[in-house]
LOVEX-527137 format. One line per 5 residues: number of its first residue (from 1); for each residue x, y, z of N, C-alpha, C. Coordinates in steps of 0.1 Angstrom, whole numbers. Example, Ala and Ser with C-alpha at 12.3 -4.5 7.8 and 13.67 -1.06 7.14 Angstrom:
# residues 2
1> 132 -57 78 123 -45 78 132 -33 78; 128 -22 71 137 -11 71 129 0 79 $
//
This chain:
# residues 341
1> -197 -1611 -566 -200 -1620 -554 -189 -1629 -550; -177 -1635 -560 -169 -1643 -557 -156 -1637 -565; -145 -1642 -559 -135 -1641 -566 -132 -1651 -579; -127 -1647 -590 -125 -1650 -601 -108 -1661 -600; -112 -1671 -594 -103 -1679 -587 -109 -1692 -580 $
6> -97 -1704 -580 -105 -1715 -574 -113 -1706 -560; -124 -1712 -556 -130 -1710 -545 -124 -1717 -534; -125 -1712 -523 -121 -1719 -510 -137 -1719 -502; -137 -1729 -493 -152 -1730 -486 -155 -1714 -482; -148 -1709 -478 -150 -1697 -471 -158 -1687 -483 $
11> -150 -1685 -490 -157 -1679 -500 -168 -1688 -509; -173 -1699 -511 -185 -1708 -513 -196 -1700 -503; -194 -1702 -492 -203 -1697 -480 -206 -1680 -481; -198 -1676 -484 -200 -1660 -483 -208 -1659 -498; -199 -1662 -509 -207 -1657 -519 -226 -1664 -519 $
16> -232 -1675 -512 -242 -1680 -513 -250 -1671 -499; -241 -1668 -488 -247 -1658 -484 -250 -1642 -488; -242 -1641 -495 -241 -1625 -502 -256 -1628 -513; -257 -1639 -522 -264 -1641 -527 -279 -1638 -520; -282 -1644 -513 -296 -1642 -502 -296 -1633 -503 $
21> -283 -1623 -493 -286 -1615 -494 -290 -1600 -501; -288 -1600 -515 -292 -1594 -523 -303 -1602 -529; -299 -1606 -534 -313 -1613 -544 -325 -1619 -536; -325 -1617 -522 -336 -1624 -516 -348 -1625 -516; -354 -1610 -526 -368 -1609 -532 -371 -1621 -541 $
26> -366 -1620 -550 -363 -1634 -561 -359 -1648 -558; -350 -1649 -548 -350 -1667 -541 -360 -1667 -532; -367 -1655 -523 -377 -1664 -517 -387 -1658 -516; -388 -1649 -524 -402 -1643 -530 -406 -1654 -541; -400 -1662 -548 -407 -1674 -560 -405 -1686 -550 $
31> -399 -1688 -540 -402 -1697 -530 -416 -1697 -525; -419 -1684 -517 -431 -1687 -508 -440 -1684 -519; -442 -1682 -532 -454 -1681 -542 -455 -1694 -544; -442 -1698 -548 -442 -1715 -552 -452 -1723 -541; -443 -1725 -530 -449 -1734 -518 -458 -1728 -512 $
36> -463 -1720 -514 -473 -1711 -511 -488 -1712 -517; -485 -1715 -534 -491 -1717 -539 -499 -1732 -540; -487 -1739 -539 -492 -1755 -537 -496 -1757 -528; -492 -1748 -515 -502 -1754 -503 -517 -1748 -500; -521 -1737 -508 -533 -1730 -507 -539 -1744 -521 $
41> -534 -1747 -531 -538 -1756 -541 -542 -1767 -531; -531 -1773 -521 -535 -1790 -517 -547 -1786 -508; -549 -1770 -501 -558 -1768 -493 -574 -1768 -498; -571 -1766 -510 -586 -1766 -517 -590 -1782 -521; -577 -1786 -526 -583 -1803 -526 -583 -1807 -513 $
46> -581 -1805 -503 -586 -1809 -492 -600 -1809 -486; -606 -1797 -492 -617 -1794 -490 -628 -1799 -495; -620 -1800 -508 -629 -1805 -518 -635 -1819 -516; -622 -1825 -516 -627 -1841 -505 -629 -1841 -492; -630 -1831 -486 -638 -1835 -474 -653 -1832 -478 $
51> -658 -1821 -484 -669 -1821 -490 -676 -1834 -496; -669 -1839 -501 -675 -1853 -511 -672 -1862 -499; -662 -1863 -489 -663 -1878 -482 -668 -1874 -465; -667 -1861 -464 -673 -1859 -451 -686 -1867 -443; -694 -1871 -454 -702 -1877 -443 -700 -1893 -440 $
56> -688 -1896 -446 -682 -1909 -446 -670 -1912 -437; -667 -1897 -434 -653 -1895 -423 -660 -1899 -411; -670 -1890 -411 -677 -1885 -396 -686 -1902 -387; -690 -1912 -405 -693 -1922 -393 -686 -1928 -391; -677 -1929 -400 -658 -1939 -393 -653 -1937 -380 $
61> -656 -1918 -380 -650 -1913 -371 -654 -1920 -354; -669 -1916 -359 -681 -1919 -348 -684 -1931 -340; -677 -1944 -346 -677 -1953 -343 -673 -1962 -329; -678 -1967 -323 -680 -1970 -310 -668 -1988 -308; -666 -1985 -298 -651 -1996 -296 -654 -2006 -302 $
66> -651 -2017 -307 -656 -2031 -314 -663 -2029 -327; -667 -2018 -329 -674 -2013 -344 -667 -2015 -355; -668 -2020 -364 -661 -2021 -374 -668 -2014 -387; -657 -2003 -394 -665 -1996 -404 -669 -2003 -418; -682 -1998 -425 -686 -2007 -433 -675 -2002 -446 $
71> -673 -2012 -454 -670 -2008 -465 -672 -1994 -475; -684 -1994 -475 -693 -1980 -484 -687 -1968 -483; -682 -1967 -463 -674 -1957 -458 -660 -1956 -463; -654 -1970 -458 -638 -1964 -461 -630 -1969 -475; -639 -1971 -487 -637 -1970 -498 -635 -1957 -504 $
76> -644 -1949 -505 -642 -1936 -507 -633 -1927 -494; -629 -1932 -487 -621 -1927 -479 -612 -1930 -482; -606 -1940 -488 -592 -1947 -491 -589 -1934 -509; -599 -1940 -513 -599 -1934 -523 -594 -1915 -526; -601 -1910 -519 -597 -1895 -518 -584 -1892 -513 $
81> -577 -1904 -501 -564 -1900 -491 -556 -1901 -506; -560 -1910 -514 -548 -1919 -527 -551 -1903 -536; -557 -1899 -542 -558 -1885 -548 -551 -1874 -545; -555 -1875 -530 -547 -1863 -524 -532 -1862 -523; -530 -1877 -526 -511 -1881 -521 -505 -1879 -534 $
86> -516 -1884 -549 -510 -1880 -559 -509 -1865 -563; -518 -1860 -557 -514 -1849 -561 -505 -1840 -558; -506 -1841 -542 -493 -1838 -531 -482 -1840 -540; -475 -1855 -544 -466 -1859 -555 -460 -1848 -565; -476 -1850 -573 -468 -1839 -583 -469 -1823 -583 $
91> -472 -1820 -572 -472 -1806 -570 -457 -1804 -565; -451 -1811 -558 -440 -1811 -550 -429 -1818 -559; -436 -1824 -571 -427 -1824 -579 -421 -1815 -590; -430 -1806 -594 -428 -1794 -598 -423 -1781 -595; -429 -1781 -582 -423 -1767 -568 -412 -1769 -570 $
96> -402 -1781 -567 -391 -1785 -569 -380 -1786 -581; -387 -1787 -593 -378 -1785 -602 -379 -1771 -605; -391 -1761 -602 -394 -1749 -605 -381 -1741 -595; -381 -1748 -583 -369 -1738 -573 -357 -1746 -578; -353 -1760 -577 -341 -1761 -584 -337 -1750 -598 $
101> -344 -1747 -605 -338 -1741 -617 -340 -1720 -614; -348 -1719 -601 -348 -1707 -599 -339 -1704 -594; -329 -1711 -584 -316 -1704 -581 -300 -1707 -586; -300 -1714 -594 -290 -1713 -606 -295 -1702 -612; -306 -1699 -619 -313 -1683 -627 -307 -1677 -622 $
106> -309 -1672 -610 -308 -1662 -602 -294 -1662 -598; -283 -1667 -595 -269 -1671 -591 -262 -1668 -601; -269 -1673 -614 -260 -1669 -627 -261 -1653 -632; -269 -1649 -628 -267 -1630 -630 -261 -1622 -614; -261 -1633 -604 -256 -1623 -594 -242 -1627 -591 $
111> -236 -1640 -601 -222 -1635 -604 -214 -1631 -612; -220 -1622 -617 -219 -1612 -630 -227 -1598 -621; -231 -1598 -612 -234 -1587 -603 -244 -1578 -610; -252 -1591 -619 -263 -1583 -626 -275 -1582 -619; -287 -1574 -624 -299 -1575 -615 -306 -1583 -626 $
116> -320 -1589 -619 -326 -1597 -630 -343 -1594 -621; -355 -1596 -622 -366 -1592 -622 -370 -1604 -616; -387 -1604 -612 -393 -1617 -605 -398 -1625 -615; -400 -1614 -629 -409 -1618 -637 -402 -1625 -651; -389 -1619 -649 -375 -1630 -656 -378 -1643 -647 $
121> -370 -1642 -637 -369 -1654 -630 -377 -1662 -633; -392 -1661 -630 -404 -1667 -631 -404 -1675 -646; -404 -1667 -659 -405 -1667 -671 -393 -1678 -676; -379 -1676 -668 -369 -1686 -674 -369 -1702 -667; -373 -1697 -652 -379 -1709 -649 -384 -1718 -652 $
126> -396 -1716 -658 -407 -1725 -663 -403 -1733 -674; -390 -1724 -685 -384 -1728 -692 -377 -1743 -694; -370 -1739 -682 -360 -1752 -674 -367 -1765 -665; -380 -1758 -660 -382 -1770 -656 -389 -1782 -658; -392 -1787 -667 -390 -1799 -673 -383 -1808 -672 $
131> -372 -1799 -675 -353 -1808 -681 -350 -1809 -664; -352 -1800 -654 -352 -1801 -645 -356 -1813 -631; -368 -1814 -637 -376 -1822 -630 -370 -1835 -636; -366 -1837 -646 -361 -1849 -654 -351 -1853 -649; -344 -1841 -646 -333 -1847 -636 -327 -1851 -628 $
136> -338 -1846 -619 -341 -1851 -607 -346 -1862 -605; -351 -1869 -614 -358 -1883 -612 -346 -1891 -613; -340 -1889 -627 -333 -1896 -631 -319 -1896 -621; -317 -1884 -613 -306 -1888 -601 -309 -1897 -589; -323 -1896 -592 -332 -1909 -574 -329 -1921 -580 $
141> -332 -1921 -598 -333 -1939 -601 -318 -1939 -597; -305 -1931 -609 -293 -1938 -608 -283 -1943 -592; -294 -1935 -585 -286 -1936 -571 -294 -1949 -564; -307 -1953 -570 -312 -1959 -560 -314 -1975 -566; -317 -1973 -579 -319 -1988 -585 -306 -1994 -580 $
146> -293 -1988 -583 -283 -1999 -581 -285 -2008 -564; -286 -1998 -556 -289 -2001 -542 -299 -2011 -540; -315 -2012 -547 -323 -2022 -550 -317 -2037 -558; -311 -2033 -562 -306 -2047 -572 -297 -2050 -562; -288 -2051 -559 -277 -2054 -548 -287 -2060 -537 $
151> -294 -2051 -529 -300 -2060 -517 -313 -2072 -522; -318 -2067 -536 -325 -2079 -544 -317 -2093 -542; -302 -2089 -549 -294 -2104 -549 -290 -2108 -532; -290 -2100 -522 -284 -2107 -514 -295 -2116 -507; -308 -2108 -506 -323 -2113 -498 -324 -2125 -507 $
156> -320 -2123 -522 -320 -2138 -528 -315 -2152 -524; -300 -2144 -519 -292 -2156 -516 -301 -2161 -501; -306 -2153 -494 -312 -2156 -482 -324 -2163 -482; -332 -2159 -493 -344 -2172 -497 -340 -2182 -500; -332 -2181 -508 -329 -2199 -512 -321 -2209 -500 $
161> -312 -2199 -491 -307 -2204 -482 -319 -2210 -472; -327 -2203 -472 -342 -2211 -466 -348 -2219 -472; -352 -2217 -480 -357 -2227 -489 -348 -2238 -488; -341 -2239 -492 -332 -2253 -491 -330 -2261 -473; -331 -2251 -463 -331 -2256 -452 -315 -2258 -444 $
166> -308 -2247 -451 -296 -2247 -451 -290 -2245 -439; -279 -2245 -436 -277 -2233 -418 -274 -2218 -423; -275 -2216 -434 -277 -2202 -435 -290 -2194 -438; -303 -2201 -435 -314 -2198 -434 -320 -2192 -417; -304 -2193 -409 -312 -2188 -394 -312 -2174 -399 $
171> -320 -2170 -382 -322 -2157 -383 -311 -2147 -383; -301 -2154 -378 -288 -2146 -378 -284 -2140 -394; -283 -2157 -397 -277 -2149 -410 -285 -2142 -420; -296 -2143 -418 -309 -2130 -424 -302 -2117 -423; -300 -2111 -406 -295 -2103 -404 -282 -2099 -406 $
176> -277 -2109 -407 -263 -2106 -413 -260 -2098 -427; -267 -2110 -435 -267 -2109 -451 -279 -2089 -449; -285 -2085 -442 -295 -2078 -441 -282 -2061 -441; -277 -2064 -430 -267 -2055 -427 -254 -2054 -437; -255 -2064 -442 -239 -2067 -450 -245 -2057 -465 $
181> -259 -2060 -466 -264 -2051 -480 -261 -2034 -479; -265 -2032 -465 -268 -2021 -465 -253 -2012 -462; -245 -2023 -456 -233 -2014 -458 -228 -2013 -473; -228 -2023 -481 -227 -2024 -497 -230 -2008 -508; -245 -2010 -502 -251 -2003 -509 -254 -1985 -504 $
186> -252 -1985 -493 -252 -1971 -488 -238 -1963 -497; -225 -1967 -492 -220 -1961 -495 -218 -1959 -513; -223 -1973 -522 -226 -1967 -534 -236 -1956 -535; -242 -1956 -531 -254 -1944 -535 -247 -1930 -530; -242 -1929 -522 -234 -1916 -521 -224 -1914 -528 $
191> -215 -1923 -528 -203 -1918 -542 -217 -1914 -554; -222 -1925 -560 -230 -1923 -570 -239 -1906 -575; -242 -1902 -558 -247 -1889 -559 -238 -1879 -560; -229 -1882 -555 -214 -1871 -555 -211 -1870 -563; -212 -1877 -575 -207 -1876 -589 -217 -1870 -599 $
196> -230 -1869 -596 -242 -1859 -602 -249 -1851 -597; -241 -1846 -584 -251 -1837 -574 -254 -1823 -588; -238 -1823 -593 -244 -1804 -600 -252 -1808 -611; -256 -1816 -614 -264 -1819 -628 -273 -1807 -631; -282 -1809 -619 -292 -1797 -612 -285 -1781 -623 $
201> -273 -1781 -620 -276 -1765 -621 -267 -1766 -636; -260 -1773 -638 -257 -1777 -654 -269 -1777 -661; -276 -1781 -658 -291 -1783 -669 -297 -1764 -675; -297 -1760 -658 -298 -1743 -664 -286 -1733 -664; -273 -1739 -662 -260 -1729 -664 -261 -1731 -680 $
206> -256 -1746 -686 -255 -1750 -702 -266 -1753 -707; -280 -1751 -703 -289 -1760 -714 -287 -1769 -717; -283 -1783 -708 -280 -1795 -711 -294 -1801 -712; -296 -1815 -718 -305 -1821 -714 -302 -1832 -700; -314 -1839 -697 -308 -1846 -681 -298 -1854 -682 $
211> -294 -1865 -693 -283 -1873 -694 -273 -1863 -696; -274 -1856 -705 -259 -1853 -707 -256 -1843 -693; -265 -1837 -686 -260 -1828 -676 -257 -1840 -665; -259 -1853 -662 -256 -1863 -650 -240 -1866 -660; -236 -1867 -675 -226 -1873 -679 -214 -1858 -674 $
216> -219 -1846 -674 -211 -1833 -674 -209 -1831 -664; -216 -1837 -651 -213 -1834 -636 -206 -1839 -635; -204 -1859 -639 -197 -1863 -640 -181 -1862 -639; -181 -1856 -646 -166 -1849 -655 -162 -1839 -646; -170 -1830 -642 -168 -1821 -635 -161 -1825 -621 $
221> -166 -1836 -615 -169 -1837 -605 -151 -1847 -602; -150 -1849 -613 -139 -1861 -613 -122 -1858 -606; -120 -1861 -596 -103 -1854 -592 -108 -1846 -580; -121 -1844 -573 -127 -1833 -568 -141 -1841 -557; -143 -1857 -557 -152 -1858 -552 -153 -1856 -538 $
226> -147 -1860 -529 -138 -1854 -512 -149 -1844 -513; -138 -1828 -518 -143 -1818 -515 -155 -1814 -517; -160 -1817 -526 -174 -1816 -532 -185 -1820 -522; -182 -1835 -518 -193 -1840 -510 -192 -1836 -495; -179 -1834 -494 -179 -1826 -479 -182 -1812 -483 $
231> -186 -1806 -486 -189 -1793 -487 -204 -1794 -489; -209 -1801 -500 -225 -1804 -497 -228 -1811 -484; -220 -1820 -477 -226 -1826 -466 -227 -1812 -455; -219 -1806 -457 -215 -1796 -446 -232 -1785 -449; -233 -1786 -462 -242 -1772 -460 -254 -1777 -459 $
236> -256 -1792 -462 -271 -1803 -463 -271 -1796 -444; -259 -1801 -436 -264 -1802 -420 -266 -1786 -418; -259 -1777 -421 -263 -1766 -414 -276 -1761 -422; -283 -1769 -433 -297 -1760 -438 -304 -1769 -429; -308 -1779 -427 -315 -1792 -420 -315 -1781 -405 $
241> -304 -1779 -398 -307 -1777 -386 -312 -1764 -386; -312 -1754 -395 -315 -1739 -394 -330 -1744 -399; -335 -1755 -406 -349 -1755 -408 -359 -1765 -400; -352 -1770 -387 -357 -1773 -375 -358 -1764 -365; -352 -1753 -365 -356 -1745 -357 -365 -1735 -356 $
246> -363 -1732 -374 -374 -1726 -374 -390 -1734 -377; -391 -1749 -379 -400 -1753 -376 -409 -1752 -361; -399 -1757 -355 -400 -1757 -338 -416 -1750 -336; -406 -1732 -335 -423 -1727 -332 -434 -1726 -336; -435 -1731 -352 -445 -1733 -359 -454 -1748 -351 $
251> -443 -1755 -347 -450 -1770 -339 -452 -1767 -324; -454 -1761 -322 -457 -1757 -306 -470 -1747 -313; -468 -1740 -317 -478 -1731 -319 -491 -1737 -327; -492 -1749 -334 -498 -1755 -338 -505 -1763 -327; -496 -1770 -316 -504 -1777 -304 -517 -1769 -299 $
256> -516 -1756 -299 -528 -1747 -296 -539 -1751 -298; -546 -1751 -313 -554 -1755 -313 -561 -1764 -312; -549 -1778 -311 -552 -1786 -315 -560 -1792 -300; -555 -1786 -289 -555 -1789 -277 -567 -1783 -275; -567 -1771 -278 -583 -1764 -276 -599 -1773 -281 $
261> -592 -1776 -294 -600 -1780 -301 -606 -1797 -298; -599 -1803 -289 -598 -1820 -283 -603 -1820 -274; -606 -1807 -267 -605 -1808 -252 -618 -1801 -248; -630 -1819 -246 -645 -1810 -243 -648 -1819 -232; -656 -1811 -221 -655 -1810 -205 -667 -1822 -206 $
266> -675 -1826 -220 -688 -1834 -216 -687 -1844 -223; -675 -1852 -226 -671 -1865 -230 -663 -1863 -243; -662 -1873 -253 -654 -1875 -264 -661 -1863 -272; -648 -1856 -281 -648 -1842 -289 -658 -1846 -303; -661 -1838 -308 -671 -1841 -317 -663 -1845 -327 $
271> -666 -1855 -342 -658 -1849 -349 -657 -1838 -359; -661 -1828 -357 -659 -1812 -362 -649 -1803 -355; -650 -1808 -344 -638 -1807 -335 -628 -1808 -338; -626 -1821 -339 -615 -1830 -343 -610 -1825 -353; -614 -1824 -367 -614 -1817 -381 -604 -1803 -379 $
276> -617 -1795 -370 -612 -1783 -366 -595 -1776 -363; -598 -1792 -350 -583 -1791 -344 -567 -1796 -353; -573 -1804 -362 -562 -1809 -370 -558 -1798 -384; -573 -1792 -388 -569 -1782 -402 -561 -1773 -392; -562 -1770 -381 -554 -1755 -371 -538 -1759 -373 $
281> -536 -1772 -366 -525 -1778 -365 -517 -1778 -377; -522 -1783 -385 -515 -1790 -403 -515 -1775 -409; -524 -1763 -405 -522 -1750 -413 -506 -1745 -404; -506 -1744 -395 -491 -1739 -383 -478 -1748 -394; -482 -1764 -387 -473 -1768 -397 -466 -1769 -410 $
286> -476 -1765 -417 -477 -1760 -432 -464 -1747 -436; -468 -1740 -426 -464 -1727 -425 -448 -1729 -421; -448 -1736 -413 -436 -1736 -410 -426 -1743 -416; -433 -1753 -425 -426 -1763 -431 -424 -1756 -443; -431 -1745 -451 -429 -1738 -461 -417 -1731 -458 $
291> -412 -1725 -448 -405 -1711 -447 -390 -1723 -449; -392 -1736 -437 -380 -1746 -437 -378 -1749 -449; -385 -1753 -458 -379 -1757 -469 -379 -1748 -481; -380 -1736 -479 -374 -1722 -487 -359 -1726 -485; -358 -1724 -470 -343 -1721 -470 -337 -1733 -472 $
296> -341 -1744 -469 -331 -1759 -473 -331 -1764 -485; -338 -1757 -494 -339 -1758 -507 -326 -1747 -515; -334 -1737 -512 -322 -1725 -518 -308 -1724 -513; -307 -1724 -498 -291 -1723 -496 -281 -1732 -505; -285 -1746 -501 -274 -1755 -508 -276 -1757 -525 $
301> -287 -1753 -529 -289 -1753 -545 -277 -1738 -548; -279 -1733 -538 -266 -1718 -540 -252 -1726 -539; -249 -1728 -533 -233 -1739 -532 -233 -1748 -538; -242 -1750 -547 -235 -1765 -556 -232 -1752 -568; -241 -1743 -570 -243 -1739 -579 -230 -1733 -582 $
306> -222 -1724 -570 -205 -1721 -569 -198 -1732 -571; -204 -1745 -565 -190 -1754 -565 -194 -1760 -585; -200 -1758 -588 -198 -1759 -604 -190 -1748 -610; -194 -1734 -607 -190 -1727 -614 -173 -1728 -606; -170 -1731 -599 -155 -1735 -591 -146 -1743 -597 $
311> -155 -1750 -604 -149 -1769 -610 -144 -1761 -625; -152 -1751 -629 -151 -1749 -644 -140 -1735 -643; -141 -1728 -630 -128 -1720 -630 -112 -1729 -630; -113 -1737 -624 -101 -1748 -620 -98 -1761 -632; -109 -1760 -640 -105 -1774 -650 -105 -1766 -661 $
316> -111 -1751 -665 -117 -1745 -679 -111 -1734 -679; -105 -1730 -668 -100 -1715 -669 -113 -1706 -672; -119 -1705 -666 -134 -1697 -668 -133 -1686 -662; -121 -1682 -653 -121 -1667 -651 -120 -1659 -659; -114 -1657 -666 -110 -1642 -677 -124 -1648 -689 $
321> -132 -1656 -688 -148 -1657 -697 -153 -1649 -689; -155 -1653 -673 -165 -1648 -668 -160 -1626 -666; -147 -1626 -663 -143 -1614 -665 -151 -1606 -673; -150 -1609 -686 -152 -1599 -700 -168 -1605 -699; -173 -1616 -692 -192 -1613 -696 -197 -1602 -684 $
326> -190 -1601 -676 -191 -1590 -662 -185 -1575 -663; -175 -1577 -672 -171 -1564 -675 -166 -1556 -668; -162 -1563 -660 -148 -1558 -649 -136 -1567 -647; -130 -1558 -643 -113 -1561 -640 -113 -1579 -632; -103 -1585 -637 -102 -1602 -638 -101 -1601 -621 $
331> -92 -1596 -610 -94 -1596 -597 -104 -1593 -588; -120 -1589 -596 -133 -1584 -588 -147 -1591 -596; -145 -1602 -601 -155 -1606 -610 -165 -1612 -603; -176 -1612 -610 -183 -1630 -606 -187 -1635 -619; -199 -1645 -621 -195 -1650 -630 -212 -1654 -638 $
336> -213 -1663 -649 -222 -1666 -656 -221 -1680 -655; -228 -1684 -663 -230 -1700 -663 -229 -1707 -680; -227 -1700 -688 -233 -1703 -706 -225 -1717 -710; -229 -1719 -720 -224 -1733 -725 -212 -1734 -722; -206 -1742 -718 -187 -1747 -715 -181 -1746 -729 $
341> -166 -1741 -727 -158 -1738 -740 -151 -1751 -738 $
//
């Protein structure tokens, strides 16, 4: 899939295209089962609480201008939206570590130009995602607590400047000190991510666990952050805009019903209607938002996944490893992922 040589973008982009391209049963055949799966799952908890709060929607719904709903109603309303969001949560937090670790799997046999099954993939998967999902948390905290503590202390200095009745209690300097955070802290959280984006695929190239694969990206990443983050920023924007477009018709084609279903000739729509018109709508959307985040998920999880195995050809000499685990000549290789020598 790649040359056994530092990578150049060009070849980053080709080999993660070539990748799709072959392997695309397995990246987006365990894609749309994945997201596929959790959206037929959130669809049944949807039902399921409308079943139990439906007759509590319908008089919320029903309610005439100045009416205010009684409690009894939007208790158990509140309650079921809070269920549905947790569960949304961890379904989407799993789907996620389950595809983060399914296309390193799958990357690491197709640069060794091996074939691998749905029911591998699936199987080594489940393996990894744990350490996975661990990982991922732990790259939102390291990137984000710093950012919270920083605008903590500056909003600080801004309360007490009120408090005390100071001249730096106007509104200016609110916004000042408000803006001065965020330029502070923005750009820490991006260096901070640039330095652990490959954790992700270190976890299932080495079997790390999550620290030590955020301490190995680290390393990896060090003499190299530039190119790194410009090359993820580069493929972040071209997956974002290739999964807007293919939303697009999914959101037009979703207005259909929705319109059909709002639109009654002898006053305000019923709410079964209404119901009707939004399950039509949110199923289009669903749809489309599955297919967009197959691909915005898999493309760039394929390019970090080279620009690690890139960092370890150029710091580790990992061509002539990956040679002899491929079993071809050192100028036609691709490569594996196994513990670092």
């Amino acid at each position: 899939m790649i040359p056994l040589a530092p990578l150049k973008l060009g070849d980053v982009l080709n080999g993660a295209f070539s990748t799709m391209g072959k392997y695309w049963k397995q990246l987006f055949g365990m894609g749309a089962a994945l997201y596929g799966g959790a959206a037929l799952l959130m669809a049944a908890a949807v039902a399921i609480a409308y079943s139990a709060v439906g007759d509590h929607l319908e008089r919320v719904v029903s309610l005439r201008d100045g009416e205010e709903a009684a409690s009894a109603d939007v208790v158990p309303l509140v309650i079921a939206v809070s269920v549905l969001a947790l569960l949304g949560i961890a379904l989407m937090a799993i789907v996620s570590g389950l595809m983060f670790a399914v296309v390193p799997l799958v990357l690491q046999e197709a640069v060794l130009g091996r074939a691998i099954t749905f029911a591998a993939v699936w199987q080594r998967a489940w393996a990894h995602a744990a350490r996975v999902i661990g990982t991922l948390v732990l790259m939102a905290l390291v990137a984000v607590v710093p950012m919270l503590l920083i605008m903590a202390a500056l909003f600080g200095v801004v309360i007490v400047a009120i408090t005390q009745d100071s001249p730096g209690g106007s509104p200016a300097m609110t916004m000042t000190i408000g803006v001065l955070g965020a330029l502070l802290t923005t750009p820490l959280a991006v260096w901070i991510w640039g330095k652990i984006c490959l954790a992700p695929a270190i976890v299932v190239f080495e079997g790390q666990s999550p620290v030590a694969a955020l301490r190995r990206s680290s390393q990896l990443v060090c003499g190299d952050w530039w190119r790194i983050f410009g090359i993820a920023l580069l493929v972040s924007v071209m997956a974002s805009t290739a999964g807007y477009f293919i939303q697009m018709p999914f959101s037009v084609l979703g207005m259909v019903p929705a319109m059909i279903g709002t639109s009654s000739p002898g006053g305000d729509p019923s709410p079964t209607a209404i119901v009707v018109a939004m399950i039509g709508y949110l199923v289009s959307m669903m749809i489309g938002q599955m297919v967009s985040q197959i691909i915005s998920t898999t493309f760039p999880q394929l390019v970090m996944g080279l620009l690690y195995v890139d960092r370890r050809i150029r710091t580790e000499d990992l061509g002539p490893v990956l040679a002899e685990a491929a079993g071809s000549p050192q100028d036609r290789g691709p490569q594996p992922g196994g513990a670092h020598r």
